[in-house]
C-alpha positions in Angstrom: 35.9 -201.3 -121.5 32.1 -200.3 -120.2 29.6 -199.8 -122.1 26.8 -197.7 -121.2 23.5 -196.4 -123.4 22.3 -192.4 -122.4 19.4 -190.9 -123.4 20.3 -187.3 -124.2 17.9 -184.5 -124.5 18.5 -181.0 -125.7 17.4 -177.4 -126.8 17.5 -176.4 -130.2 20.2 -173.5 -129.5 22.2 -177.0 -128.8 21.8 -178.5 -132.7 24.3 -176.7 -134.4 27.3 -178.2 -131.7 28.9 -181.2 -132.6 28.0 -182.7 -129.3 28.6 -186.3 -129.8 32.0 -185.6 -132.3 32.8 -183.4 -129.3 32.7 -186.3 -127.0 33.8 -189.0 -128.9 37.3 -187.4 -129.5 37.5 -185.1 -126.1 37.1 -188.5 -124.1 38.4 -191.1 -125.9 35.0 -192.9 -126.4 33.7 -194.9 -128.9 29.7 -193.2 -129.6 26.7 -195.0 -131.6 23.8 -193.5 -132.3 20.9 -195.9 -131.6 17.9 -193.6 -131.9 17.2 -189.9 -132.6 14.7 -187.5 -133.4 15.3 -183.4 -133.8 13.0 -180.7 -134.3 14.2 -176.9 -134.5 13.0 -176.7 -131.4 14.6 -179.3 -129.5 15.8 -183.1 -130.0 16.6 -186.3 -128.7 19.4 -189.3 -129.0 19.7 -192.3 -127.5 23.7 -192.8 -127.5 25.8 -196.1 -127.1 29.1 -194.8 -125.0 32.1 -197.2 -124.9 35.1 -196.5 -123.1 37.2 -196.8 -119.3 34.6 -195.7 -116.9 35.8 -192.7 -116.1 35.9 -191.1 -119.0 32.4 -192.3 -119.6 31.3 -190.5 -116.2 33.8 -187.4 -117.6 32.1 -187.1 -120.9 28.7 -186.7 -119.4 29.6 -184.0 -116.6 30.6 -182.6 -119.7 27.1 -183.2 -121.9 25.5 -181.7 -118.7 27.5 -178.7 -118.5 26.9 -178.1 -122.1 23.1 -177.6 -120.9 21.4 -181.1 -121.8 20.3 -183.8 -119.9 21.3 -187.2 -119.6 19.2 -189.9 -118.3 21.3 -193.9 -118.1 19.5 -196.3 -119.9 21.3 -199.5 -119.2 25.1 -200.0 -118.1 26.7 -202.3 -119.5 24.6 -203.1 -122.5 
């Protein structure tokens, strides 16, 4: 199992998808929140993602395609 911590940034038409529940279960990963903040506007979260590798990597092509952005924080945290 890898770990890896992603900082994910989004609009606020975003807010009302269960992004990370979406993820979580879709991929097979195990998510922790380590940090957020949210506006109406738009919002932050700095996620924990564990899981095989490439369903992390699968999970955010995903995130991305959903319209936010992902910046890596560390791998293997």
């Amino acid at each position: 199992m890898t770990k890896r911590r992603v900082m994910l940034t989004f609009s606020g038409e975003l807010l009302s998808e269960p992004i990370i529940y979406t993820i979580g279960q879709q991929f097979n990963l195990v998510t922790n929140i380590h940090q957020a903040h949210v506006t109406e506007d738009q919002g932050w979260v700095i996620l924990d993602l564990e899981g095989k590798d490439e369903e992390i990597e699968a999970g955010i092509t995903w995130v991305i395609s959903r319209g936010m952005r992902v910046d890596t924080i560390s791998d293997g945290i």
